[in-house]
C-alpha positions in Angstrom: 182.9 91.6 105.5 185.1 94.6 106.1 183.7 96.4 103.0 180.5 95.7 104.0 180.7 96.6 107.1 182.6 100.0 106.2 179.1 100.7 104.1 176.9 100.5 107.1 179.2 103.2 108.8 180.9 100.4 111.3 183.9 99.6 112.5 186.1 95.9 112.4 188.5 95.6 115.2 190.5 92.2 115.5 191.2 90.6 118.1 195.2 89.2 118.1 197.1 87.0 120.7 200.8 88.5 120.2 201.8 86.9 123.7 201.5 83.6 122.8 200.7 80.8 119.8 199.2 77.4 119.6 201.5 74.8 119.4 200.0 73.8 116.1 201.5 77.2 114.8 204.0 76.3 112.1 207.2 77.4 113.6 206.6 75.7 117.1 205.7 72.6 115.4 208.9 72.7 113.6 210.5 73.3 117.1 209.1 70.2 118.1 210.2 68.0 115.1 213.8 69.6 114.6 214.5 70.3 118.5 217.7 72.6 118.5 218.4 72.5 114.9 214.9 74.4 114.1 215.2 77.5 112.7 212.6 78.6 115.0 214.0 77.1 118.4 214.6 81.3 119.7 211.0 82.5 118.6 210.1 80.4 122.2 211.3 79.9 125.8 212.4 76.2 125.5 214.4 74.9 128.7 215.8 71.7 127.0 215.1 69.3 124.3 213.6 66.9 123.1 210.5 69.7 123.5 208.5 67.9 126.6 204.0 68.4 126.3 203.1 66.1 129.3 202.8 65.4 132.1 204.6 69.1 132.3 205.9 70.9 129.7 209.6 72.5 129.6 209.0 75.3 127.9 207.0 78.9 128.5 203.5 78.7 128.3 200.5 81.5 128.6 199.6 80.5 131.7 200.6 77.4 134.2 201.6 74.2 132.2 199.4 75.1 129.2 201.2 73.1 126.4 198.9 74.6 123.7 200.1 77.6 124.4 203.7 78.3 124.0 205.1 82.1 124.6 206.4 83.7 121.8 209.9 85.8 122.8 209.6 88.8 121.5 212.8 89.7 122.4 213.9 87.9 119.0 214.0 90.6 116.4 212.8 87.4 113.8 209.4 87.4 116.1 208.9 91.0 116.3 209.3 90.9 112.4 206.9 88.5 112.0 204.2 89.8 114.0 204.4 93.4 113.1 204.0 92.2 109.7 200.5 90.3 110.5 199.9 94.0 112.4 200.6 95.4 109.2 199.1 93.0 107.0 195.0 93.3 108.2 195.1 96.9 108.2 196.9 97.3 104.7 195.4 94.9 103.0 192.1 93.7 104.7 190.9 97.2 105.8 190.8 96.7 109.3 190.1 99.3 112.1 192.1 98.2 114.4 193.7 95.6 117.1 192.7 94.6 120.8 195.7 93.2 122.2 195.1 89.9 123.7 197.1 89.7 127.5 198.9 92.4 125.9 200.4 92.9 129.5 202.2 89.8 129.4 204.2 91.6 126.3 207.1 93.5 126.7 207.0 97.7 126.3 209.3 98.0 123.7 207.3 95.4 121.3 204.0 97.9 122.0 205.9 100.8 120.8 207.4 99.0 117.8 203.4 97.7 117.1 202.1 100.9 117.2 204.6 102.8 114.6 203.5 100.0 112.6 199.9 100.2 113.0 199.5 104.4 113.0 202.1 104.4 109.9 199.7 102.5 107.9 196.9 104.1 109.2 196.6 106.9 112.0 193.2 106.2 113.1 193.7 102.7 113.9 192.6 101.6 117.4 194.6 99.7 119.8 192.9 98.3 122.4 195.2 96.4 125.0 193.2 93.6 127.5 194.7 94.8 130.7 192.4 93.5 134.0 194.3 96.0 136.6 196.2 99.6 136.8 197.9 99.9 133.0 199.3 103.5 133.3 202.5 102.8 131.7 201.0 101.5 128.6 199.0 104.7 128.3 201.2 107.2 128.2 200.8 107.5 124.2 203.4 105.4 122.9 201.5 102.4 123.0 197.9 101.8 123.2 195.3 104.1 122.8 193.1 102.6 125.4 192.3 99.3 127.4 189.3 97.3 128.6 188.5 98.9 132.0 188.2 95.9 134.1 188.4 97.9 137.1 185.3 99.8 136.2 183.7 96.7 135.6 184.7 95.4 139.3 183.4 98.8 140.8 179.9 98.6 138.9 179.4 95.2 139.9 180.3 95.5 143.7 178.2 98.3 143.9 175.3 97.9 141.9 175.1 94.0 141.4 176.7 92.7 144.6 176.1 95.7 147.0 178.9 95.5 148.5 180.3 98.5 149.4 179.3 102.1 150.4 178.7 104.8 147.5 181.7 106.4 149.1 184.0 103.0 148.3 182.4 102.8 144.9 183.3 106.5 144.0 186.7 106.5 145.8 187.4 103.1 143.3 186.4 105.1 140.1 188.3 108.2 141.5 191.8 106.1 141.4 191.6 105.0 138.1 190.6 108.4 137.1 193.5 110.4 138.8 195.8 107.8 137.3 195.3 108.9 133.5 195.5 111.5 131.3 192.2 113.1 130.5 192.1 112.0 126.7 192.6 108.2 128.5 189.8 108.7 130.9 187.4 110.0 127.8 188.3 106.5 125.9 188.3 103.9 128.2 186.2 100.9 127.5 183.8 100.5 130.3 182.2 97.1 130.5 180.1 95.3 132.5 180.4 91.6 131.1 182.9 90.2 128.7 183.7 86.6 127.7 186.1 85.7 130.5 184.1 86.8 133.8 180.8 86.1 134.5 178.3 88.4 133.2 176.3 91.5 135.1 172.7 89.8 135.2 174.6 86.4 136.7 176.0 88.6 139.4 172.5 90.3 140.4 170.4 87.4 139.8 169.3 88.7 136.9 167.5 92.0 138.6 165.9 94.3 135.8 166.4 97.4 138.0 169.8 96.1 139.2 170.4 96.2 135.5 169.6 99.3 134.0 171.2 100.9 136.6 174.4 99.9 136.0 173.9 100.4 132.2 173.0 104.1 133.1 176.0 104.7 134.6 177.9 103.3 131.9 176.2 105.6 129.8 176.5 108.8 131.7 180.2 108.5 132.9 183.5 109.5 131.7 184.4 106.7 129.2 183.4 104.7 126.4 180.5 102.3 127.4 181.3 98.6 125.8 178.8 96.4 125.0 179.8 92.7 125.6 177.0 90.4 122.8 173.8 89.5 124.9 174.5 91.9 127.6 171.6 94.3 126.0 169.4 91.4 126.1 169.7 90.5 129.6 171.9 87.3 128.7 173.1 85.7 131.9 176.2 83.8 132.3 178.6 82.7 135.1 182.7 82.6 134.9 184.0 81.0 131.7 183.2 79.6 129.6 179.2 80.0 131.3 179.7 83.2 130.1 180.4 82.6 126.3 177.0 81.1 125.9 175.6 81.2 122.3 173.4 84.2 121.1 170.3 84.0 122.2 168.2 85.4 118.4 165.0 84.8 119.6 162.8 88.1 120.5 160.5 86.0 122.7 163.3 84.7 124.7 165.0 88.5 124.7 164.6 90.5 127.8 162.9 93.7 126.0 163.0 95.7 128.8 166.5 96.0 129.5 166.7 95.9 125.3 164.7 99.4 125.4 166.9 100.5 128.2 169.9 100.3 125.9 168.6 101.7 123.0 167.4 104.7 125.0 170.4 105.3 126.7 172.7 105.1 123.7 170.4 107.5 121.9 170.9 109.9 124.7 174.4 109.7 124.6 174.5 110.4 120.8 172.1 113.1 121.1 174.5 114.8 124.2 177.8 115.2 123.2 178.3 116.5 127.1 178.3 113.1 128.0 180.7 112.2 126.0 183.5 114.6 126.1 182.7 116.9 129.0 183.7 117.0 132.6 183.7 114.9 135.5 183.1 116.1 139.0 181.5 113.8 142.1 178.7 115.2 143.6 176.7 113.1 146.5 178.4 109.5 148.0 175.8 109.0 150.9 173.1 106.5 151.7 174.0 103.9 148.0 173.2 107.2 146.8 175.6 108.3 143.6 175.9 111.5 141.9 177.9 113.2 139.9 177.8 116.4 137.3 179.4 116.3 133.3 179.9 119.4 132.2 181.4 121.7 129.6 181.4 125.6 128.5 178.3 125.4 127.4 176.2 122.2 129.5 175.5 120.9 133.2 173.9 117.4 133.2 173.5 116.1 136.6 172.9 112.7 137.2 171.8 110.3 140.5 171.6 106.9 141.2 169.7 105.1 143.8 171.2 101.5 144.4 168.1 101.3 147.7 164.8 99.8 147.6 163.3 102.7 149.1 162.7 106.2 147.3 165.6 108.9 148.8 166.0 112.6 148.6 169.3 114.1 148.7 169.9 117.9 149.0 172.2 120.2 146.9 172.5 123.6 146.3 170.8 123.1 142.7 167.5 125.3 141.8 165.7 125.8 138.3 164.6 124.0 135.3 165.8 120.9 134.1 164.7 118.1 131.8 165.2 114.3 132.7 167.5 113.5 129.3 166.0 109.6 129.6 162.6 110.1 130.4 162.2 113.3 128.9 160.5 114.6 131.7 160.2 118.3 133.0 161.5 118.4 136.6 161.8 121.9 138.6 164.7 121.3 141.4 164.4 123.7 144.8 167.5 122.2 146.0 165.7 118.7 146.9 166.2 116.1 144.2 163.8 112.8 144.7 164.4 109.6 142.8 162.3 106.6 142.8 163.7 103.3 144.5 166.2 101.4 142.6 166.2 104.2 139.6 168.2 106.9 138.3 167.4 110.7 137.3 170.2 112.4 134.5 169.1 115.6 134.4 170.3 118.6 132.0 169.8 122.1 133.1 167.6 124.5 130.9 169.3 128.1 130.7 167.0 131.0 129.8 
């Protein structure tokens, strides 16, 4: 799969729970049979034997009373040993790309920066990808992951664009934390996501509007970040809170939305075809009215981009006159420092310099 995968130009990232095991997992099972004369009875958190699974367990779990799920202690230099050598193991041998780091909060700093001399020895563009659903600075300060799921973003979008919420102002000043938090190079390569398999997905959240939608997906596309697409989410697949939002695939074209398909395929052309939006600038622009708008930029590129979250067509003002093309529609627009946008849609538009 790997090889083949590698011939079609794509990636394979796995995803590992480091935090945690199932307690069919060799070594816990042995901790069950042998109590305190297992060899394995300090790879977990047991409080007292014989090893108790119900009605309540008496040892650590991933979460309250899970008994499946014992916590590994990674404090034990046997567990680190054994895990940095699966780390090893799918990169060296299988050809892997990378990890995303199940929980990975729940895992102590000095395990991370162990993992990732392991990983980046074996191979130095291996991703890590840490699950983190809040604030992670101090695992992104480059000893340790290279980036995390942006949960927060996710919150933002869906307050703003799905649920409605709160004010443009509130959505940007949300966005504007995160961003002040991190080092550029973070901020360039977080994933931003709208669904993902434990919370409820976008199109659940606003009743599965079109224009709701491809709204959010064009800000995902045209802001700082890496946009992350969760399976079904560029079908319109709808979902609530797990495991509603884990449905199966739906293959069938006929049963596709194609709309908010196109939408996707249009956006992530654009984004390949303007490497501004990817690694350029970030500066706010307009917060009034569920108005949002915002400028990327580098030496060379001004893109300029607006989003109308209202059912009514607005025009905002700005200081902004000449000749721009819309980068999604591909539309000419000349701007005399009055911008309109249709209701519910977005303009991304890239200045033309004589």
């Amino acid at each position: 799969l790997v090889k083949q995968a590698h011939l079609k130009d794509m990636k394979v990232i796995l995803d590992a729970v480091f935090n945690h095991s199932g307690d069919d997992f060799f070594a816990f099972q042995d901790v069950i049979e042998n109590g305190e004369k297992s060899l394995y009875k300090d790879w977990f958190y047991v409080q007292d034997y014989p090893v108790l699974q119900e009605p309540k367990v008496n040892y650590r779990t991933f979460g309250s009373n899970l008994a499946y799920m014992p916590k590994f202690r990674t404090s034990n230099p046997q567990v680190r040993e054994y895990l940095l050598d699966v780390a090893k193991y799918w990169i060296e041998e299988i050809g892997i790309d990378g990890w995303r780091l199940d929980v990975c909060d729940e895992v102590d700093h000095y395990f991370w920066r162990e993992f990732r001399n392991v990983v980046k020895e074996v191979n130095p563009e291996a991703l890590i990808i840490g699950e983190i659903m809040h604030e992670s600075v101090s695992f992104l300060k480059g000893d340790q992951l290279d980036s995390i799921m942006n949960y927060p973003f996710k919150e933002a979008v869906t307050d703003f664009f799905a649920k409605k919420e709160i004010s443009a102002q509130e959505f940007e000043d949300m966005l504007a934390i995160q961003r002040a938090s991190y080092m550029c190079q973070v901020n360039q390569q977080m994933w931003n996501l709208l669904d993902s398999h434990d919370t409820a997905r976008f199109a659940t959240e606003c009743q599965a509007d079109i224009k709701s939608i491809k709204l959010a997906v064009a800000f995902q596309f045209s802001y700082i970040g890496t946009p992350y697409i969760y399976y079904g989410g560029e079908i319109g697949m709808e979902g609530d809170n797990d495991p509603d939002c884990r449905r199966c695939m739906i293959w069938e074209e006929g049963q596709q939305n194609r709309e908010v398909y196109d939408t996707f395929k249009k956006l992530i052309q654009m984004r390949k075809e303007c490497k501004t939006l990817v690694y350029g600038e970030y500066e706010s622009l307009y917060t009034e009215d569920n108005v949002v708008g915002f400028r990327r930029f580098d030496k060379k590129t001004d893109i300029y981009a607006f989003f109308n979250n209202n059912e009514e067509e607005k025009i905002i003002t700005l200081p902004l006159k000449g000749d721009y093309i819309d980068l999604y529609t591909k539309e000419k627009v000349k701007v005399d420092n009055k911008i309109s946008i249709n209701p519910m849609e977005f303009r991304i538009l890239k200045e033309v310099k004589q």
